[in-house]
GULUMLUM-131902 format. One record per residue (C-alpha): residue number from 1; residue in three letters; chain; x, y, z. Coordinates in steps of 0.1 Angstrom, whole numbers, always signed. Layout:
N
> i; aa; ch; u; v; w
> NUM; ALA; A; X; Y; Z
...
This chain:
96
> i; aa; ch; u; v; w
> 1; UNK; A; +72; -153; +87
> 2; UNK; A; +39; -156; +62
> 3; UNK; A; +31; -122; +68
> 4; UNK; A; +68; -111; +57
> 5; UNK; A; +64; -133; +27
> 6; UNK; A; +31; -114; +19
> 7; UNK; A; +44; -81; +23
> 8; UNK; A; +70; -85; -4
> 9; UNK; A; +46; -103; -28
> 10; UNK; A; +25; -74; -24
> 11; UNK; A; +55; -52; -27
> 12; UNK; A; +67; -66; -63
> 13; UNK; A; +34; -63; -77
> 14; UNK; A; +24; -25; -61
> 15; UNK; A; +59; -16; -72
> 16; UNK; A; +60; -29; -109
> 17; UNK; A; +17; -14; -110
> 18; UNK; A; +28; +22; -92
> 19; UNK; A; +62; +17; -121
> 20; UNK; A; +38; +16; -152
> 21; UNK; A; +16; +40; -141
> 22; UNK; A; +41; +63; -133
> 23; UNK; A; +56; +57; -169
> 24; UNK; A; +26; +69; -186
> 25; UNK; A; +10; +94; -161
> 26; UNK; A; +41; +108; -146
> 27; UNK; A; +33; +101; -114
> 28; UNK; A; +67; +94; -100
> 29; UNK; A; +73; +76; -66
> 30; UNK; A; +102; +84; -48
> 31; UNK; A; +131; +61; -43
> 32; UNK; A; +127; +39; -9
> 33; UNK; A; +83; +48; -9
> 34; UNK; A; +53; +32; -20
> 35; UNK; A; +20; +44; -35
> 36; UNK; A; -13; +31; -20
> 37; UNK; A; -46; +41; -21
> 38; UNK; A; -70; +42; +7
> 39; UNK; A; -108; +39; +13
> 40; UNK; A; -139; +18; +16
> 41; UNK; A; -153; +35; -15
> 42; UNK; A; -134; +68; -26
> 43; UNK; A; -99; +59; -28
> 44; UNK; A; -71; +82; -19
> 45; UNK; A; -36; +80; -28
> 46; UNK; A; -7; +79; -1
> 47; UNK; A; +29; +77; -8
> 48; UNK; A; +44; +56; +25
> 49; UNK; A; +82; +51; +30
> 50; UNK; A; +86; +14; +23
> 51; UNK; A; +96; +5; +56
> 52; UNK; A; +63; +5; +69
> 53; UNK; A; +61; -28; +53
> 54; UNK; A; +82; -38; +84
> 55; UNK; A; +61; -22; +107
> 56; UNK; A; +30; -50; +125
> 57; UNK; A; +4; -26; +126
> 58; UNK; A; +12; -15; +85
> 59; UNK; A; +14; -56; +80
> 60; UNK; A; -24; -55; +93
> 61; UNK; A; -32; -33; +69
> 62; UNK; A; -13; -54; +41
> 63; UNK; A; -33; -89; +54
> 64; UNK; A; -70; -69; +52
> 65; UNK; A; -62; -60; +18
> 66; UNK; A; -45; -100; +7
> 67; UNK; A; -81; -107; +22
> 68; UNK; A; -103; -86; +3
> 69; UNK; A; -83; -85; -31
> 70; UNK; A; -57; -111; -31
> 71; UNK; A; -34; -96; -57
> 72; UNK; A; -61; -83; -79
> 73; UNK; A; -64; -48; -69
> 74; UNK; A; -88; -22; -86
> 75; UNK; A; -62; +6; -87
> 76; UNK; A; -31; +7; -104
> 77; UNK; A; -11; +3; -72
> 78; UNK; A; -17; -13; -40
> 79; UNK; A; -52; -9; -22
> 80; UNK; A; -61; -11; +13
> 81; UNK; A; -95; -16; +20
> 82; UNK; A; -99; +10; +49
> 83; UNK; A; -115; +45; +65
> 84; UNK; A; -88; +68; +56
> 85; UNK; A; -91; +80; +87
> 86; UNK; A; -79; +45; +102
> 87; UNK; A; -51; +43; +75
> 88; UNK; A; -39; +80; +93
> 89; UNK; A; -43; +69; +123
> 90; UNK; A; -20; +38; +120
> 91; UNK; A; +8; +56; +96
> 92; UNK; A; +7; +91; +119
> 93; UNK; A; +19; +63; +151
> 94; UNK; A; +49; +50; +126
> 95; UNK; A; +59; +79; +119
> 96; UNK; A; +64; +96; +153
């Protein structure tokens, strides 16, 4: 139940971040997705539907990155600390 609560903090503030940006970069996120960036030092943007914020193995993801940067992430959206090559291998599974 925490972690559910998490998710959708995490959700409001990626959301109204990715928003903003999007209003003055032109960046847009489609309806029913999410923008996050990925990587220990580079980061990379993905766009992820929003219900892999359902999804245990996305929620991991979520919790690693309350850990590092509680709600003060270094991008303008939401920022998992991890390999992209980890962040693929989790997403690729929720997707198939």
């Amino acid at each position: 139940m925490a972690t559910r609560f998490i998710a959708k903090q995490i959700l409001r503030r990626s959301v109204f971040a990715v928003s903003k940006a999007a209003s003055t970069e032109g960046d847009l996120v489609p309806k029913g997705f999410l923008a996050v960036y990925v990587g220990e030092t580079q980061k990379k943007r993905f766009v992820v539907p929003v219900t892999f914020l359902n999804q245990p193995s996305f929620q991991a993801l979520l919790s690693k990155a309350e850990e590092e940067f509680r709600f003060d992430h270094p991008m303008v959206g939401l920022t998992i600390p991890c390999r992209e090559e980890t962040f693929i291998n989790v997403t690729s599974q929720l997707n198939g």
